[in-house]
NUBA-561658 format. One line per 10 residues: their letters; for each residue y, x, z of C-alpha. Coordinates in steps of 0.001 Angstrom, whole numbers, always signed. Each point is the difference from the previous one (the first is absolute). Layout:
a = Y X Z | ... $
//
This chain:
xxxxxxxxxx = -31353 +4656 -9474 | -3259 -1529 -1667 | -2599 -2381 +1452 | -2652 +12 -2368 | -3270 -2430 -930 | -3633 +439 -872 | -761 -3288 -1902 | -3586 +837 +84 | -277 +100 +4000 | +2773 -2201 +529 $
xxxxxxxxxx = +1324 +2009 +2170 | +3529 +2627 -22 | +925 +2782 +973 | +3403 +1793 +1255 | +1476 +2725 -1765 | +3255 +1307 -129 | +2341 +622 -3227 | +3474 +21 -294 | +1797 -429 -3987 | +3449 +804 +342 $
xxxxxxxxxx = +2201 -2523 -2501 | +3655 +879 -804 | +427 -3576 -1037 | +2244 -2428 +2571 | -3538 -2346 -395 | -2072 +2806 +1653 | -783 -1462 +3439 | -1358 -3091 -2277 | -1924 +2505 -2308 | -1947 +1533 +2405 $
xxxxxxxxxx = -2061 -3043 +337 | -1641 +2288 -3088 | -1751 +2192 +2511 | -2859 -2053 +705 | -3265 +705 -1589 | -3398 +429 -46 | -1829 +2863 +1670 | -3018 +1008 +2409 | -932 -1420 +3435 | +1319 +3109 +2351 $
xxxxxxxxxx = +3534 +152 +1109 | +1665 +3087 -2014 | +3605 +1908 +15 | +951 +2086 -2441 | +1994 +2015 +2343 | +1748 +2299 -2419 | +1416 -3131 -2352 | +932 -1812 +3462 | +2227 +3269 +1063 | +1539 +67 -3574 $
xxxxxxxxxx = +1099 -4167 +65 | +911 +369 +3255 | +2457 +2985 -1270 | +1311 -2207 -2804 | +609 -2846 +1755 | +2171 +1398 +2495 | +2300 +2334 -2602 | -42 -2901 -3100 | +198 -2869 +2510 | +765 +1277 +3094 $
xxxxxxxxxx = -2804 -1576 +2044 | -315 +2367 +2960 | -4051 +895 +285 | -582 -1666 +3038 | +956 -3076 -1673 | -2627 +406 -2551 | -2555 +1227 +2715 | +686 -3609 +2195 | -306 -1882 -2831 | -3502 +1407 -849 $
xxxxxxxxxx = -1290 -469 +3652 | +1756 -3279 -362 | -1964 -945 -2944 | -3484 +1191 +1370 | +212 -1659 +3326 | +1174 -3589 -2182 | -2956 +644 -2206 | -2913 +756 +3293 | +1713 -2725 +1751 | -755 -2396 -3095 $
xxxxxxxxxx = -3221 +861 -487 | -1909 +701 +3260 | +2903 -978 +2796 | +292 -2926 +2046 | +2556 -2751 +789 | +2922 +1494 +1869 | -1287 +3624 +288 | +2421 +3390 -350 | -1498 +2187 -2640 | +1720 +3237 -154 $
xxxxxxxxxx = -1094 +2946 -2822 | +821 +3828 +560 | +62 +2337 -3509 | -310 +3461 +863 | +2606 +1459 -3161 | -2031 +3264 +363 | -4035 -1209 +77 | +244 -2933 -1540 | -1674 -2172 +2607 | +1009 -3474 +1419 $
xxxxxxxxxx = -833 -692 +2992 | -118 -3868 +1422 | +1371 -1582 +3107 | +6 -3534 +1746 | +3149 -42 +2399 | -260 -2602 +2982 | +3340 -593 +2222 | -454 +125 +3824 | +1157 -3432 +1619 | -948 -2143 +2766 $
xxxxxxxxxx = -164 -3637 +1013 | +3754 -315 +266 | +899 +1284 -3370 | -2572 -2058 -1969 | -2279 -3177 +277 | -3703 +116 +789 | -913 -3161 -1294 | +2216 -3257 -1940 | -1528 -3497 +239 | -67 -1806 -3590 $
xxxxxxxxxx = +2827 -2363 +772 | +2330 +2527 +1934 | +2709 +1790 -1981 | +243 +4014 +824 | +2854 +569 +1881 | +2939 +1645 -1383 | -28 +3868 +169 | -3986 +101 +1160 | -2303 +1056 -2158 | -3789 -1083 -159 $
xxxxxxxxxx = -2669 +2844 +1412 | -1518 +1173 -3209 | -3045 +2879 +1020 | +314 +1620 -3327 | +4080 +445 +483 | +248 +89 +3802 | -1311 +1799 +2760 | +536 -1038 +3923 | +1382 +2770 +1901 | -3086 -26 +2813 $
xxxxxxxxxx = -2405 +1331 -2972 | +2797 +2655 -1972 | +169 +1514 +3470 | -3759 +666 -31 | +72 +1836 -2517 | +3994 +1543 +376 | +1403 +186 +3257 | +3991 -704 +7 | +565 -1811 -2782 | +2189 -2915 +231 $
xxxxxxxxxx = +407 -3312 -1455 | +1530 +171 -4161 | -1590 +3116 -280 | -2664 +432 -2165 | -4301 +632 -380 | -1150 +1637 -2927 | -3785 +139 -1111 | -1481 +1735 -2893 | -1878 -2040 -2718 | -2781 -39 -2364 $
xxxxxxxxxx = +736 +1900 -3194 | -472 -2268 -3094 | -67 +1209 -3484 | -660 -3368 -2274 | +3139 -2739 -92 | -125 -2739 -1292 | +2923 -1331 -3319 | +2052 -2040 +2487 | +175 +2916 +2292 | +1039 +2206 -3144 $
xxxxxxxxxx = +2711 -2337 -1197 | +873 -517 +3388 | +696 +3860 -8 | +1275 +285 -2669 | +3225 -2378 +413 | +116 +1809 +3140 | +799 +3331 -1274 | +1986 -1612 -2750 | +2386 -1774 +2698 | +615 +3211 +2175 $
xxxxxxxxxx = +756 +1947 -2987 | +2548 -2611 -1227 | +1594 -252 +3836 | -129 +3928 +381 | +1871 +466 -3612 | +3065 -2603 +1273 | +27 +1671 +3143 | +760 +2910 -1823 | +2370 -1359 -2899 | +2036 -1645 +2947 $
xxxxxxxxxx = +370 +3272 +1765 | +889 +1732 -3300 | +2745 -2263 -1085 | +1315 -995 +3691 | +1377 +3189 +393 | +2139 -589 -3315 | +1336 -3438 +714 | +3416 +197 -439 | -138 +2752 -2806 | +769 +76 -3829 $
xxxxxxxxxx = -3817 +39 -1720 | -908 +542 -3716 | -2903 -2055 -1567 | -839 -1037 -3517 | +151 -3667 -1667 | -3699 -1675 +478 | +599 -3425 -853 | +2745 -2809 -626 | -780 -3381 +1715 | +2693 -3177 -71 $
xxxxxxxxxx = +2829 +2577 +9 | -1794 +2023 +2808 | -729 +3932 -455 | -3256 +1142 +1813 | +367 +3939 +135 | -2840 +2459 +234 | +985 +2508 +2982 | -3583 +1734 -148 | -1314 -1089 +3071 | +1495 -3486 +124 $
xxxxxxxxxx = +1760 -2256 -2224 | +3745 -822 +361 | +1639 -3446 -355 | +3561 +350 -1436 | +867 -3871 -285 | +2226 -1455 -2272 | +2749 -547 +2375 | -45 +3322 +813 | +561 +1398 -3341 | +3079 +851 -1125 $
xxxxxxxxxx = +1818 -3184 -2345 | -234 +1547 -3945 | -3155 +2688 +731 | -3552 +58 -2226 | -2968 +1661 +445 | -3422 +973 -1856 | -2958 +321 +852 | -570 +3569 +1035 | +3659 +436 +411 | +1402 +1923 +3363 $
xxxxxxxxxx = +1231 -1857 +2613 | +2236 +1448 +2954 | +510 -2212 +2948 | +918 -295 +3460 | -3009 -1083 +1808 | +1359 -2055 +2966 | -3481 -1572 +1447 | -3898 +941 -62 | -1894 -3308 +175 | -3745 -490 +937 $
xxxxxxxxxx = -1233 -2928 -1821 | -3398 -1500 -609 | -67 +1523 -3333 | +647 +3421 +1030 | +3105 +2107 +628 | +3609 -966 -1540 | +2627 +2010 -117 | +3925 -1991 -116 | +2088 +1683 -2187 | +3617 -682 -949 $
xxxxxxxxxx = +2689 +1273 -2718 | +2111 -2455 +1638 | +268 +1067 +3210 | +3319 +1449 +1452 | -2021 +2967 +1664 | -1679 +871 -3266 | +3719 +935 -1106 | +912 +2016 +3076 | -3911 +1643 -342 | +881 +1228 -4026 $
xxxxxxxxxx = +3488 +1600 +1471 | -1937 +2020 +2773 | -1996 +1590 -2813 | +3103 +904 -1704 | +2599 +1136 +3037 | -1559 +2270 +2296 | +3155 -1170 +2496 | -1970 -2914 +343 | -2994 +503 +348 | +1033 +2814 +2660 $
xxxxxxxxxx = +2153 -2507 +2126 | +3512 +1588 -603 | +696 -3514 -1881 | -1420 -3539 +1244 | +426 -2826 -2074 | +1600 -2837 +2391 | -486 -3170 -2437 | -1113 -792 -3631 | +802 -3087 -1787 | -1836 -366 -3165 $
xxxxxxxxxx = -477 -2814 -2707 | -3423 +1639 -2033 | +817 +882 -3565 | +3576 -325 -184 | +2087 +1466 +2944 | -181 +2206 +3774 | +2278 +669 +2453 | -969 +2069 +2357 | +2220 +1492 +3034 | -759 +3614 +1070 $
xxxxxxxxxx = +1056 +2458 +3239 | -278 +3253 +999 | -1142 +1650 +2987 | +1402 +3514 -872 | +3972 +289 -430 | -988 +2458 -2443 | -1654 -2480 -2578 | +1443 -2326 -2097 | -2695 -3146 -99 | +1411 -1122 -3233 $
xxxxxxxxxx = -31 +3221 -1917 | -3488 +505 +1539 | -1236 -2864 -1483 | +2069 +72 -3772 | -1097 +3617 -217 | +1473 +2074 -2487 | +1554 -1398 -2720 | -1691 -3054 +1289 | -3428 +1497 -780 | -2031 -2012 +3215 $
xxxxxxxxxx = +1321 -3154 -194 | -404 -196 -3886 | -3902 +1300 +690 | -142 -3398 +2187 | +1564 -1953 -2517 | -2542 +751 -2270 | -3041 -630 +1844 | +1793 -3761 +773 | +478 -519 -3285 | +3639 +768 -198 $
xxxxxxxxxx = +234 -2037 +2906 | +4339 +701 +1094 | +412 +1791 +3225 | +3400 -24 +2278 | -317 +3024 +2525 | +2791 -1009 +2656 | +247 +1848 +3530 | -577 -2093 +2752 | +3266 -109 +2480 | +503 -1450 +3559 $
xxxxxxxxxx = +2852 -2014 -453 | -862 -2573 -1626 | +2804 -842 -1800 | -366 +3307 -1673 | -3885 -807 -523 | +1067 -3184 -2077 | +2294 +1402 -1371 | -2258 +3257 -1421 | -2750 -2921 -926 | +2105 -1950 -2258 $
xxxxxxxxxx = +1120 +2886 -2454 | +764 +427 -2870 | +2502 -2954 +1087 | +3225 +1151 +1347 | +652 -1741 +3311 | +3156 -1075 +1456 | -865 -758 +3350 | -2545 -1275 +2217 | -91 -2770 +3157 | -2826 +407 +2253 $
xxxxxxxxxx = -1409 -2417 +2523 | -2455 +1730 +2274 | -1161 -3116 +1932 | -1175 -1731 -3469 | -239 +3307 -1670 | +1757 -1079 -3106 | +2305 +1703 -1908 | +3008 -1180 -2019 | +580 +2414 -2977 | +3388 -113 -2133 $
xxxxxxxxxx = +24 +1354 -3624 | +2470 +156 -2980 | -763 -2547 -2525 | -1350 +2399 -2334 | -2251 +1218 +2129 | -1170 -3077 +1356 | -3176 -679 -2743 | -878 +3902 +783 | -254 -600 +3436 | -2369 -2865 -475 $
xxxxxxxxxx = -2141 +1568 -2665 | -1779 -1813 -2506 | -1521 -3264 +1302 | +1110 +1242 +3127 | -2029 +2821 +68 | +2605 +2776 +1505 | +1103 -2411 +3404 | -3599 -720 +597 | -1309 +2966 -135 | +3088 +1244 +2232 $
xxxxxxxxxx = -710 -2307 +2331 | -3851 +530 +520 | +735 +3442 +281 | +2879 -10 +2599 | -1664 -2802 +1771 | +3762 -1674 -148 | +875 -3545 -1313 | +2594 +922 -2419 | +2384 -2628 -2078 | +1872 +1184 -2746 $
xxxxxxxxxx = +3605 -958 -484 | +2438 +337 -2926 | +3232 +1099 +1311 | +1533 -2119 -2715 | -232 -3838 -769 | -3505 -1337 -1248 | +246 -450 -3792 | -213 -3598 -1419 | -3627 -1574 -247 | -1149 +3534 +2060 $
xxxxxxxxxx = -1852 -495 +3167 | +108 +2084 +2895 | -3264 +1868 +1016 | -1832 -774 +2816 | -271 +2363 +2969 | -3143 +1729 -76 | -1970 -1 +3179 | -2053 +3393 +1419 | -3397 -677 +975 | -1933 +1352 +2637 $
xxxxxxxxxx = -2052 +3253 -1251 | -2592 +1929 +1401 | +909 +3967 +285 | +3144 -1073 -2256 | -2383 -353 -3261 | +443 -3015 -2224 | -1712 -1398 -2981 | +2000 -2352 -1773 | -1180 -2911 -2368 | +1164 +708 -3553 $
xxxxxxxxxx = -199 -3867 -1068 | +1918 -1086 +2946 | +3686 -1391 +234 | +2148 +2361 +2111 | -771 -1656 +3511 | -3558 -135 -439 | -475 +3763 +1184 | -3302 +853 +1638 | -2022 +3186 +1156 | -3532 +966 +188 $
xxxxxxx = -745 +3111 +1237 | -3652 -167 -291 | -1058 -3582 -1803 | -2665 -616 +2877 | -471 -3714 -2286 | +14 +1031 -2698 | -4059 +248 -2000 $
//
């Protein structure tokens, strides 16, 4: 939309142009559309029904969008130039014609909704307003000239068609049009990428700031931060980037979109695009225990006695799960299936380490797990890594005991303790010692 000046009259005119810009800086662009014409008010009604096309399929601004912001704009710009303090100016484009047509709207009230007259040193009282004639209209004359209409409702008159504006009306316009386009276009991106919260997305590298990757997504730009990135990974610009996005976020600066390598669900999300048996329902995934980069548990059922959840998810000759290592960087994966008892459930979680037996306490929900000595270091994994992951998944407490004496100048471990997770996901700290075991199934602090 254009407001346009004649410099030698000093006065404008309205006329209305729409530039499409592919560019994420269009809304700020189209400040471009304002120049100088004539003195009459003029539509180019065959370039307003093409913009009005393109705007809705490239950006996905429905029409009447674009049509309120235009009778938006010419009712700011009348209002500026030739309205009066606290008066309604409404405009009415006609898509077809190209006519506007002006309105002043006055709201019925009465003595009891608003105050006649305020004395200089009297405050208004709360939730009264002041009897403006240009904005209000008392209910004894509206019913002279409409019977039955009640108090709220509204008067409209017809005014004086102007054709010459003046440059602060213009501007005025201008910013107008500029701001509904901009609110209409996040409207739309929020809609768009709502409906895939919660999904896997595909973007390409835009920028690298303080360890921070800013992803194009098209439409929007997506923010995979640097704790959400998987320990080891690189990227280049223009690289491809698959994520799981876990949260759309309206800022001040536009639409962000939260994405995460990180994330437990992102793991369970890659293996529903590789077994069917998932993504179908005949196998849920109970829990998921997973230390980025380096190592995954994750405990699997079946609905159907038919299926086997583990084979669904290895695949043939361990085709799937290898596909999902790949993505992860060669991220390890242990596929256990989730069991009732938990004794058997601990016992599944802590392979490859043959166990002995196990001592469960239900009120404390500990559990007391004997192994050989040889298998004692397996059990416990690398800095611990095997019981802690064990335990986040099972949700269990579980000490590890040597069947045998302690070794000279060797220490016994310390139990590890479960912590509460949310749909049995966890996200564990890589830098951590073994107790310090924490979840965040969406990282609501994190920027």
């Amino acid at each position: 939309m254009c407001i346009r000046s004649d410099k030698n009259s000093h006065l404008t005119t309205v006329c209305l142009c729409t530039i499409i810009y592919t560019s994420d800086e269009s809304a700020r662009k189209a400040g471009k559309f304002f120049t100088q014409i004539t003195k009459i008010i003029m539509f180019d009604l065959k370039v307003i029904h093409s913009v009005l096309t393109q705007l809705e399929e490239e950006r996905g601004i429905p029409q009447a969008k674009i049509i309120e912001a235009i009778e938006l704009a010419l009712a700011t710009a009348y209002k500026k130039e030739y309205g009066k303090k606290g008066q309604i100016v409404r405009a009415k484009f006609d898509l077809n014609t190209g006519t506007v047509e002006m309105y002043q709207v006055k709201v019925v009230v009465d003595e009891s909704t608003v105050l006649m007259e305020l004395a200089d040193d009297v405050d208004l009282p709360e939730g009264m307003e002041l009897y403006n004639p240009e904005h209000h209209m008392l209910i004894s004359d509206a019913k002279l000239i409409k019977k039955g209409i009640e108090l709220g409702e509204e008067m409209v008159f017809p005014l004086e068609d102007k054709a010459d504006y003046g440059r602060i009306a213009a501007q005025t316009a201008k910013q107008v049009i500029m701001q509904k386009i901009r609110e209409a276009e996040k409207i739309s991106v929020l809609g768009e990428y709502g409906k895939r919260e919660g999904e896997i997305v595909t973007g390409t590298v835009q920028r690298i700031e303080r360890g921070n990757i800013f992803v194009d997504m098209g439409r929007a730009t997506g923010l995979l931060a640097y704790e959400e990135q998987i320990p080891g990974e690189r990227y280049g610009q223009g690289e491809r980037v698959r994520a799981y996005m876990y949260r759309v976020e309206d800022s001040g600066k536009g639409v962000f979109l939260r994405l995460s390598r990180s994330h437990p669900k992102f793991l369970e999300k890659l293996f529903e695009t590789e077994a069917p048996e998932l993504a179908t329902g005949a196998v849920i995934v109970k829990s998921i225990a997973r230390e980025a980069g380096s190592r995954t548990k994750i405990a699997v059922a079946s609905t159907d006695d038919h299926i086997d959840p583990v084979g669904s998810m290895v695949g043939q000759r361990g085709v799937r799960v290898t596909t999902v290592m790949g993505e992860l960087g060669g991220e390890k994966i242990d596929i256990i299936e989730w069991n009732a008892d938990p004794k058997k459930f601990i016992e599944e979680a802590l392979s490859p380490a043959k166990i002995i037996s196990i001592e469960t306490n239900d009120a404390e929900k500990s559990a007391k797990v004997a192994v050989s000595s040889d298998q004692q270091s397996l059990a416990i994994g690398k800095g611990g890594q095997n019981v802690r992951l064990a335990a986040k998944l099972t949700g269990w407490g579980i000490d590890i005991q040597s069947d045998g004496s302690t070794p000279l100048g060797a220490q016994s471990p310390a139990p590890i303790a479960p912590v509460d997770t949310d749909e049995g996901f966890a996200h564990i700290s890589t830098l951590g010692k073994a107790e310090e075991v924490f979840e965040t199934p969406v990282k609501e602090e994190k920027v």
